[in-house]
C-alpha positions as CSV (number, residue, x, y, z in Angstrom):
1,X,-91.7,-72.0,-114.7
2,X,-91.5,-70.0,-111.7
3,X,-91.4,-73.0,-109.3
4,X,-88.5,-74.3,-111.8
5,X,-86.3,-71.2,-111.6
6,X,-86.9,-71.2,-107.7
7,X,-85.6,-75.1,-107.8
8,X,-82.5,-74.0,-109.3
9,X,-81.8,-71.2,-107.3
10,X,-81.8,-73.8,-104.0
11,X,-79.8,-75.7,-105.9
12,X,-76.9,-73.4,-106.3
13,X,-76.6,-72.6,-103.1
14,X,-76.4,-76.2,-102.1
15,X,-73.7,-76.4,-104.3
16,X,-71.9,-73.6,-103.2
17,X,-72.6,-74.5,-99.7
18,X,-71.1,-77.8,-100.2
19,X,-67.9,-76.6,-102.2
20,X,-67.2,-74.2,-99.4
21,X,-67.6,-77.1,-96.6
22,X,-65.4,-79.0,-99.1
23,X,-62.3,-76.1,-99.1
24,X,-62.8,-75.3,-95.5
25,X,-61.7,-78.8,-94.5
26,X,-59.0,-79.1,-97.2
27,X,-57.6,-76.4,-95.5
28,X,-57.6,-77.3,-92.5
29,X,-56.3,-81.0,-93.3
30,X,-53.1,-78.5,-94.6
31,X,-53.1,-77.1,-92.0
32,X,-52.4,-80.4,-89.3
33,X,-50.3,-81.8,-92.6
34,X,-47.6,-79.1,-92.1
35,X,-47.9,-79.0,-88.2
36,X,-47.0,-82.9,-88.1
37,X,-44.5,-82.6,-90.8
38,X,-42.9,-79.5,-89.4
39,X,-39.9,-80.3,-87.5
40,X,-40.1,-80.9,-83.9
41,X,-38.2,-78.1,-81.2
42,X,-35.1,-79.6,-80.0
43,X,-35.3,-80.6,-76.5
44,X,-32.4,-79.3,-74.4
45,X,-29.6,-81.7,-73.3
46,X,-29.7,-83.0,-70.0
47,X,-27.0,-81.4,-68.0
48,X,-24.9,-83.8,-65.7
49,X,-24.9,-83.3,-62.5
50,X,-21.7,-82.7,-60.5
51,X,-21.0,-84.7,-58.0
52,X,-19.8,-83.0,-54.8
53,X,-15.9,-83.1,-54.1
54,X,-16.9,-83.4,-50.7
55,X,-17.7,-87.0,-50.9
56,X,-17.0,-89.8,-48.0
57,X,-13.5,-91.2,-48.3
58,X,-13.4,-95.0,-49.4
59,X,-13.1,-97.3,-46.5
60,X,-9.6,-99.3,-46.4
61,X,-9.7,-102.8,-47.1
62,X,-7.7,-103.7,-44.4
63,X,-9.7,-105.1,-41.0
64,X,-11.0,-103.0,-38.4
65,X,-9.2,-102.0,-35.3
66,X,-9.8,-105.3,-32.5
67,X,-11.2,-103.0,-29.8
68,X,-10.8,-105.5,-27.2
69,X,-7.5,-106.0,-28.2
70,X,-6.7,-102.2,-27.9
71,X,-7.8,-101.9,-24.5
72,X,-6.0,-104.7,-23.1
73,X,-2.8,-103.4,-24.9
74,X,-3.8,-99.8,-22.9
75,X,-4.7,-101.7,-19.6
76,X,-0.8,-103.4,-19.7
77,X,0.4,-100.3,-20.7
78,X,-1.0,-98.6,-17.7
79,X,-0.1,-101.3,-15.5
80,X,3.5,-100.7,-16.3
81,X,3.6,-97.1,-15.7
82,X,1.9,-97.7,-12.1
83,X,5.0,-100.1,-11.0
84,X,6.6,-97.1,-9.3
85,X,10.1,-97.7,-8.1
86,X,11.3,-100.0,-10.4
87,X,14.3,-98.8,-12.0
88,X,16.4,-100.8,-15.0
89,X,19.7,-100.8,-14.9
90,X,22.3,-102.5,-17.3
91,X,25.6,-103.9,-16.6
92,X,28.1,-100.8,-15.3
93,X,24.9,-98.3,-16.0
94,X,24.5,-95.5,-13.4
95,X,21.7,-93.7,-12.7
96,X,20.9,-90.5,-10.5
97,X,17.3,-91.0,-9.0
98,X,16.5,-87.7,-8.0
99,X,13.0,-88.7,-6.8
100,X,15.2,-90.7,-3.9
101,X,18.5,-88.3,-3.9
102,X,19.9,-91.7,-4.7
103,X,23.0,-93.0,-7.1
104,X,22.3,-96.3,-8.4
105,X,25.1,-98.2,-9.9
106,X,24.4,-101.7,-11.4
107,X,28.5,-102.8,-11.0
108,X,28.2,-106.3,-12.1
109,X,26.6,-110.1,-12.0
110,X,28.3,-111.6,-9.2
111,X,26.5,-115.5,-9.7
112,X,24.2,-116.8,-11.7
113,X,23.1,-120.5,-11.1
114,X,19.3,-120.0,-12.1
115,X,18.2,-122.8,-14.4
116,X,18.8,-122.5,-18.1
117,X,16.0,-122.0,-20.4
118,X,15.1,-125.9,-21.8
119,X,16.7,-127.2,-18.9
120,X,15.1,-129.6,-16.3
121,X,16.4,-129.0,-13.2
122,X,16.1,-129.6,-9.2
123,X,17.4,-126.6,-8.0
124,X,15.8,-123.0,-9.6
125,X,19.3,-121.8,-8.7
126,X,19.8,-118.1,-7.9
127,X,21.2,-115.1,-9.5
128,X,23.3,-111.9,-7.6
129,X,24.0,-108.5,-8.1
130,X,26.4,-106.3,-7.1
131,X,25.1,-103.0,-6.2
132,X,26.5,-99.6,-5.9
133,X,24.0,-96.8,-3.8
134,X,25.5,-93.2,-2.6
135,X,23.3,-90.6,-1.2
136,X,23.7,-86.9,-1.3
137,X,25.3,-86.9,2.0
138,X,26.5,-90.3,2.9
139,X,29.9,-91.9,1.5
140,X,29.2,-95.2,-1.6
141,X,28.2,-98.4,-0.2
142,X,28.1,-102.0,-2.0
143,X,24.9,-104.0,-1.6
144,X,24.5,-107.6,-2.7
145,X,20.5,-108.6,-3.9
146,X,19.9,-112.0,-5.1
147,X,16.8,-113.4,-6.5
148,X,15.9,-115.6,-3.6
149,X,15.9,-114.8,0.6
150,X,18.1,-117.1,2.0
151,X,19.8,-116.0,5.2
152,X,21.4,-119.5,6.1
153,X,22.8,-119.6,2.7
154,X,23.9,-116.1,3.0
155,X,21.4,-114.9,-0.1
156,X,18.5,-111.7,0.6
157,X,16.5,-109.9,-2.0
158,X,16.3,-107.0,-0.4
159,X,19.1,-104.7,1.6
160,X,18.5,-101.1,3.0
161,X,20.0,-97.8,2.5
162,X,19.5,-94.5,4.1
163,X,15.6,-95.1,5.0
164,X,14.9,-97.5,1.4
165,X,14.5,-100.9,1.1
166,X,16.2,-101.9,-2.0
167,X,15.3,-105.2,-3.8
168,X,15.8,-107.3,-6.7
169,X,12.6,-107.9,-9.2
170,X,14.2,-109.0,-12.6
171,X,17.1,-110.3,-14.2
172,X,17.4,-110.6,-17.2
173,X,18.2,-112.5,-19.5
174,X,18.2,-116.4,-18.4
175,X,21.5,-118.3,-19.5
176,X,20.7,-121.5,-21.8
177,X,22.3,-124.7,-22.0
178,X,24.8,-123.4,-24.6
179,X,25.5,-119.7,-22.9
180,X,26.3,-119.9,-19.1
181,X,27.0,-117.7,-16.8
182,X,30.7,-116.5,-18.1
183,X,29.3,-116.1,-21.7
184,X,26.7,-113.9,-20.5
185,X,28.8,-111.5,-18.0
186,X,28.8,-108.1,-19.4
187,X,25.1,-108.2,-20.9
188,X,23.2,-108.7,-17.9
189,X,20.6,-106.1,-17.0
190,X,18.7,-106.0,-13.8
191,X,15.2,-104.2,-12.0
192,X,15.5,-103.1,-8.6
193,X,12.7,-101.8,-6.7
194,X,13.1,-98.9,-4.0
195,X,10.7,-98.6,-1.4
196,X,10.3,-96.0,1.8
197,X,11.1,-97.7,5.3
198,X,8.6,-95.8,7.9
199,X,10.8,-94.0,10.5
200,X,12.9,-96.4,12.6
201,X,11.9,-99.6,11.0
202,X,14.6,-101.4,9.0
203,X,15.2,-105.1,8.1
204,X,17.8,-107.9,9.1
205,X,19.9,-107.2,6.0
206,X,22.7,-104.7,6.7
207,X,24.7,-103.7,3.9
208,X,28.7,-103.4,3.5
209,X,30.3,-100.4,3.8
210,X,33.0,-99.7,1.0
C-alpha cells in the first residue's frame, strides 16, 4: 500500500514537471511569434549627397590650340616688329618720324612697269616713287627710289638725306593684266627703309633739291 501511494506521488510530480516544461516553451514560442511578426523599425532614408558647385568646367568641343602653329604665328609676329626702319606710307600720306627728326611724304607713283600678276614676261620691269624728305633744319627735297639699282638707266633704290640712306623695300600692290599702271595711280602704297650713314660716308646717289 505504502509502496503504491509512494508510486503515485512520483508520479504527480512527473506530471507536473512535464506540464510546466510544456507552458515554459509555449511561452516562449509567443514570445519569438510576436518578435517576428512585430513590425520592423523603419530604416532612415538615404540622404543624397550634394555635389559640389565647384566642379571642373566641361571641356569645349572644339579642337585644341595647334601649339606649333601658335609659335610660328608669334615667331612672324616678332620678326615684324624687329624690321626697324621700315615705314609705310600711302599715296599723298605724310608722316613725322621723330625717331629721325625726319618728314616723310609719299607724293606719288611716278612709273610702274613691274610685271602684272599672271603675266609671263621678259623684263620684271620697275616701279618709282616720288619722295618728299624735310628735316628740322634743312629746306624739302624730292628723292626718286625705284625698285631696282640701275645707274645707266638712271634708276637707284636707295638716295641719302641729311646722314640717312633712304631706300625702297615694297610696293604694293602689283598691277594685273586688266588694271595697269593709270588705273592703279592714287592707291599705291609704298615701304621705305631709313638707315644711319656713319660720319662722312655717303653713296653715289645725290638727291634733287626742290
Amino acid at each position: 500500500m505504502v509502496h503504491r501511494i509512494i508510486i503515485s506521488t512520483f508520479g504527480f510530480l512527473a506530471l507536473a514537471t512535464c506540464k510546466n516544461q510544456t507552458i515554459s516553451q509555449d511561452s516562449n514560442t509567443s514570445e519569438k511569434t510576436e518578435i517576428s511578426t512585430t513590425t520592423p523599425a523603419s530604416t532612415p532614408k538615404s540622404t543624397p549627397v550634394k555635389t559640389s558647385n565647384n566642379s571642373e568646367p566641361e571641356m569645349s568641343t572644339g579642337m585644341p590650340p595647334d601649339k606649333a602653329a601658335v609659335k610660328q604665328a608669334e615667331k612672324e609676329a616678332s620678326a615684324k616688329v624687329s624690321q626697324s626702319g621700315v615705314i609705310y606710307l600711302k599715296e599723298g600720306e605724310n608722316k613725322f618720324l621723330k625717331e629721325y627728326e625726319m618728314n616723310v611724304t609719299f607724293k606719288k607713283m611716278l612709273e610702274d612697269s613691274r610685271c602684272p600678276e599672271g603675266v609671263n614676261c621678259i623684263w620684271a620691269g620697275v616701279a618709282t616713287a616720288e619722295v618728299e624728305v624735310m628735316g628740322l633744319a634743312t629746306r624739302p627735297v624730292i628723292i626718286k627710289i625705284s625698285t631696282m639699282d640701275d645707274a645707266s638707266r638712271g634708276y637707284a633704290d636707295s638716295q641719302d638725306f641729311n646722314g640717312y640712306q633712304i631706300s625702297l623695300s615694297d610696293v604694293a600692290p602689283n598691277t594685273t593684266s586688266d588694271r595697269g599702271f593709270k588705273a592703279m595711280q592714287g592707291q599705291y602704297k609704298i615701304g621705305i627703309k631709313i638707315k644711319k650713314l656713319a660720319p662722312g660716308q655717303t653713296s653715289s646717289n645725290s638727291p634733287t633739291t626742290k
